[in-house]
C-alpha positions in Angstrom: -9.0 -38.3 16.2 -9.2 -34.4 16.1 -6.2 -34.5 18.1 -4.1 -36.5 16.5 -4.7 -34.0 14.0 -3.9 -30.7 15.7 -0.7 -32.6 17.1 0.1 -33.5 13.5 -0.5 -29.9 12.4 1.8 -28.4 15.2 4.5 -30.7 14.4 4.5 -30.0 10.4 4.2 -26.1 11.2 7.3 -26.6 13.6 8.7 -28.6 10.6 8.1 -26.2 8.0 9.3 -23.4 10.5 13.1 -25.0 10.6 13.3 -26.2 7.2 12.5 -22.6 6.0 14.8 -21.2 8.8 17.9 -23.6 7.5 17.3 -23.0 3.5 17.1 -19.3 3.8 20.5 -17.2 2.8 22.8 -16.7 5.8 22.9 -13.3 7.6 24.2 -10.5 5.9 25.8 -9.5 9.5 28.9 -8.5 9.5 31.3 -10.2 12.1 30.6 -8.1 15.0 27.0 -9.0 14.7 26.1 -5.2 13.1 23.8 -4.8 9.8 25.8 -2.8 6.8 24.2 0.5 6.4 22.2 0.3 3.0 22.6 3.3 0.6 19.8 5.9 -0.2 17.4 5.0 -2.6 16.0 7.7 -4.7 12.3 8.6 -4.0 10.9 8.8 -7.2 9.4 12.0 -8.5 5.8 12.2 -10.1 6.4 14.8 -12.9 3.7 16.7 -11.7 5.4 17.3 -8.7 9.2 17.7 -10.4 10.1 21.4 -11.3 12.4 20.9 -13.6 10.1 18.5 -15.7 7.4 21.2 -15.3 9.6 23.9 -16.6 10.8 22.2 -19.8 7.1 21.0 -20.7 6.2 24.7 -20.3 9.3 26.0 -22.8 8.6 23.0 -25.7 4.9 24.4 -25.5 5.8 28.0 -25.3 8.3 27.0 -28.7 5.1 24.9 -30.4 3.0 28.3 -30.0 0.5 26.9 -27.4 -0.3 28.0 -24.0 0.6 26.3 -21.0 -2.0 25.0 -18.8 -3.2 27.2 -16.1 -1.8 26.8 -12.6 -4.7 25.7 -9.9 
């Protein structure tokens, strides 16, 4: 009995396996079997760690008359 099991098992992963293989989207290959080269993302920037961002926070305090935090 357990083994009629673990044959039925195999057989519906095996299953599974090719009807997931044959709904997912074709290959985004181009003809001569090559990937297209995807574009850059932009890393994000924590504003802690963005100067710019920095800076301006620094000049609308300055302009508000309070002092900026002290660098560690």
């Amino acid at each position: 009995m357990v083994f009629i099991f673990i044959v039925a098992m195999m057989a519906a992963m095996v299953v599974g396996t090719l009807i997931w293989r044959g709904m997912a989207r074709p290959d985004s290959r181009r003809p001569d079997g090559r990937r297209p080269a995807r574009p850059e993302r932009a890393r994000a920037v924590a504003p802690d760690d963005d100067p710019e961002f920095l800076r301006r926070l620094g000049e609308q305090l300055r302009s508000e008359g309070e002092d900026p935090p002290a660098r560690r």
